[in-house]
PLY file of the C-alpha trace (Angstrom):
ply
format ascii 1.0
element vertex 175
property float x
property float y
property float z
element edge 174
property int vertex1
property int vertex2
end_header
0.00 0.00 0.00
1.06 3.10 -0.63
1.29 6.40 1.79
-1.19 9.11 1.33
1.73 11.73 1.71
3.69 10.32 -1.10
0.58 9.76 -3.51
0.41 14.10 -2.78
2.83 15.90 -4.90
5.78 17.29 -3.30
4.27 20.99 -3.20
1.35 19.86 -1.62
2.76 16.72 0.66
4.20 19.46 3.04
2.27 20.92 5.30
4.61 23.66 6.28
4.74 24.97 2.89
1.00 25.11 2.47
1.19 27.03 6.04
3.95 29.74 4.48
2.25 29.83 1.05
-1.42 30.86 2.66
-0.80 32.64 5.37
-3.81 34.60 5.84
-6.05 31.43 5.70
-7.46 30.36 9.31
-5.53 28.06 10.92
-8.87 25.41 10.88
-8.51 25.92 7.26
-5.23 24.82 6.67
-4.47 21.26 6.39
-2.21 19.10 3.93
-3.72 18.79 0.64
-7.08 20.95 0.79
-6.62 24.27 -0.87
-9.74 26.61 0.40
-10.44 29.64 -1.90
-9.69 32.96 0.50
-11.71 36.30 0.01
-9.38 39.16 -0.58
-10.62 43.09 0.23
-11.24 45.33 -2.85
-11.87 49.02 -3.32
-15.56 49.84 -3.95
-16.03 50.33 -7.67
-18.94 52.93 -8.38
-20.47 52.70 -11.50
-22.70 55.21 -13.25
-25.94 54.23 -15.04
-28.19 55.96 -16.74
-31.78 56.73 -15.83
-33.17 57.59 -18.93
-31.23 58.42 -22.77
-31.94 61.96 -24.82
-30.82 60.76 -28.13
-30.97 62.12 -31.45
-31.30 65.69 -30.94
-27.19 66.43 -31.23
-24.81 65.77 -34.63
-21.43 67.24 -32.33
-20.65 66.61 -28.64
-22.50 68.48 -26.09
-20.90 71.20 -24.43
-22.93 72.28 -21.96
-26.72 71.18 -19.92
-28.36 73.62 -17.81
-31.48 73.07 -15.54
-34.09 75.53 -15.91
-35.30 77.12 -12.74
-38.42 75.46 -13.26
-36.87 72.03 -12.48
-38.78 70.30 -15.82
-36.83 71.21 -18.90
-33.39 71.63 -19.26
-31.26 72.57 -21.93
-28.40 71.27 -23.93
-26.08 72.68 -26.34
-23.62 71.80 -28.70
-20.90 73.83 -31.56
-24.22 74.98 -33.10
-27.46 74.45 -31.66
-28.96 74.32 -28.60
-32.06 72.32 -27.63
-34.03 72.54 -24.90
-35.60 69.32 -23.38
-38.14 68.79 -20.86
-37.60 65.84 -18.52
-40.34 63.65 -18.90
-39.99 63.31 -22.87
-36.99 61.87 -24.26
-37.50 61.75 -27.64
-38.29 65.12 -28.89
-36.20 68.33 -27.90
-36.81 71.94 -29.28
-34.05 74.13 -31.18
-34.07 77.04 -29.86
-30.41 78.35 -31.36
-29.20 76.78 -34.75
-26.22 79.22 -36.11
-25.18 76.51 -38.52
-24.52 77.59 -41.73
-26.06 76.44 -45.31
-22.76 76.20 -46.19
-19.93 75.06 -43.77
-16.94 76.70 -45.10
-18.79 80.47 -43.90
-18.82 79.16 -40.41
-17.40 81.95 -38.62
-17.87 81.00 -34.35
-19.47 77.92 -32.51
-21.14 77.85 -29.69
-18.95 77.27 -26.07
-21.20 77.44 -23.14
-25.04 78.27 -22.58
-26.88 78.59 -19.40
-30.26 79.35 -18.23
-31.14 82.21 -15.52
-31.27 81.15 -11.88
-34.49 82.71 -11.63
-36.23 83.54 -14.90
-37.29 80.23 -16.82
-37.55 81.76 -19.80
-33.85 83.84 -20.36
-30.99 82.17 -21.14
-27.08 83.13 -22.21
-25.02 81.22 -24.48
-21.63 82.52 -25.39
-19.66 82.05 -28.89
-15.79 81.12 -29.77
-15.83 84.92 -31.04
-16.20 86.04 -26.99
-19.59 87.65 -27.43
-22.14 86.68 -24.52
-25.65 86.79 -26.11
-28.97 87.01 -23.95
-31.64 85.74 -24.83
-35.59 85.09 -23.79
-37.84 82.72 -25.48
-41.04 84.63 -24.67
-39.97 86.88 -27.69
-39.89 83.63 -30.18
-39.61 80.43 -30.46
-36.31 80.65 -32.29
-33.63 82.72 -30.77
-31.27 83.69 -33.73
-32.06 87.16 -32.57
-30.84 87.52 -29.31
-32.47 90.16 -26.61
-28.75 91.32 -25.95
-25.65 90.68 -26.89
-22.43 91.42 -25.24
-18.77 91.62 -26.66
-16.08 90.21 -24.23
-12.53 89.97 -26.00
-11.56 87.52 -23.30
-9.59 84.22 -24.59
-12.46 81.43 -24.30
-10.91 79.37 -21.66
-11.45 82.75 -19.17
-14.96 83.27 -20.83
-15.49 79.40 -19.93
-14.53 80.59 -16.42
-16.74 83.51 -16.24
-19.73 81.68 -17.23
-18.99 79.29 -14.45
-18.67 81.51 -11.92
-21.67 83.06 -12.48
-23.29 79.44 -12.49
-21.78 79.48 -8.68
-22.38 82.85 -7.35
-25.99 83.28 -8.97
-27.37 80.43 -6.50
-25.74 82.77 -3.34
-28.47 84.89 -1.69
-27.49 88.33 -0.38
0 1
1 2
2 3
3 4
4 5
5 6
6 7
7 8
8 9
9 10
10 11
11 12
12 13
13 14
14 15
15 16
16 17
17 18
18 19
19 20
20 21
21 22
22 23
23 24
24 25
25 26
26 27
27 28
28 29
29 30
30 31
31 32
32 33
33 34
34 35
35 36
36 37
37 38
38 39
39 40
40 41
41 42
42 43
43 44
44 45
45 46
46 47
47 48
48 49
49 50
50 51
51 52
52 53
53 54
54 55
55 56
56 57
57 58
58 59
59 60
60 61
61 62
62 63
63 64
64 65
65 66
66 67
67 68
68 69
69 70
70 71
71 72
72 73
73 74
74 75
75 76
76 77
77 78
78 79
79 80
80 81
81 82
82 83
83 84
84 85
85 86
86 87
87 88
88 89
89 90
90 91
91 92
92 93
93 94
94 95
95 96
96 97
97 98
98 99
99 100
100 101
101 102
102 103
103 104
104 105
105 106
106 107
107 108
108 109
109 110
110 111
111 112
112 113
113 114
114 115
115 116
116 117
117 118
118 119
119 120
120 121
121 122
122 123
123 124
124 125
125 126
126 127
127 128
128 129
129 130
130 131
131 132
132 133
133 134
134 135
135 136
136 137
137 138
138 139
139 140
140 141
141 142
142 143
143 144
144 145
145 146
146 147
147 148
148 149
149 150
150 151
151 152
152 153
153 154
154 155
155 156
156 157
157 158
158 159
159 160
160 161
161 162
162 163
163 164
164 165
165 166
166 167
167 168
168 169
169 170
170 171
171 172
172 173
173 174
């Protein structure tokens, strides 16, 4: 007959080694031969899905989403347009700014940022790579190509970036 220890291999036949190999195993655990599986600590992994998809409404990467201060529609825009959405409906968005020309070699400026007032649901800003700030309110028409007011910044765009989000941070301070 032959011994159980030499039927093991050598790695396994001695205990000892099993002992220095899996240290962190409990010592009721470890015994000659009988490999247990251990559970090793990980970081927590967060992982973001999505509630619900707005597709279809943007050809170029949005730039920017604002909430309205009516907490139903939002809006979103791109390098020329900018839709506004209202929660609920995911299919269908409005334009409400489309500065893209019929012909693409006359495009002059895209659109960098746009944001909608903290208090008034129906004025919004957007800002252009040409460093004009352009106000505008949707009471007056349902597409805003003609802006209320517009205002020329010669800022370089990464401070006109800045400005508009500092004013996204102050503009929810009270006095």
């Amino acid at each position: 007959m032959m011994d159980e220890s030499s039927a093991l291999p050598n790695s396994l036949s001695n205990s000892s080694h099993i002992n220095q190999s899996y240290p962190q195993l409990h010592p009721a655990v470890r015994c000659s031969g009988l490999r247990m599986p251990s559970i090793v600590p990980m970081n927590l992994v967060v992982e973001a899905s999505p509630r619900r998809i707005y597709a279809n409404a943007h050809t170029y990467h949005v730039n920017s989403i604002s909430v309205n201060s009516d907490q139903e529609t939002f809006l979103s825009a791109d390098d020329l347009r900018i839709n506004v959405w209202h929660q609920d409906i995911t299919d269908e968005s409005f334009n409400i700014v489309d500065i893209k020309p019929a012909n693409m070699e006359e495009l002059t400026e895209v659109i960098t940022a746009a944001e909608f007032h903290p208090s008034h649901c129906n004025h919004f800003v957007y800002s252009s790579s040409k460093g004009i700030l352009r106000l505008c309110d949707m009471r007056a028409a349902a597409l805003c190509d003609q802006h209320a007011k517009g205002i020329v910044i010669f800022l370089p765009l990464f401070l006109l970036t800045l400005l508009l989000s500092f004013s996204r941070a102050f503009s929810f301070c009270s006095v």
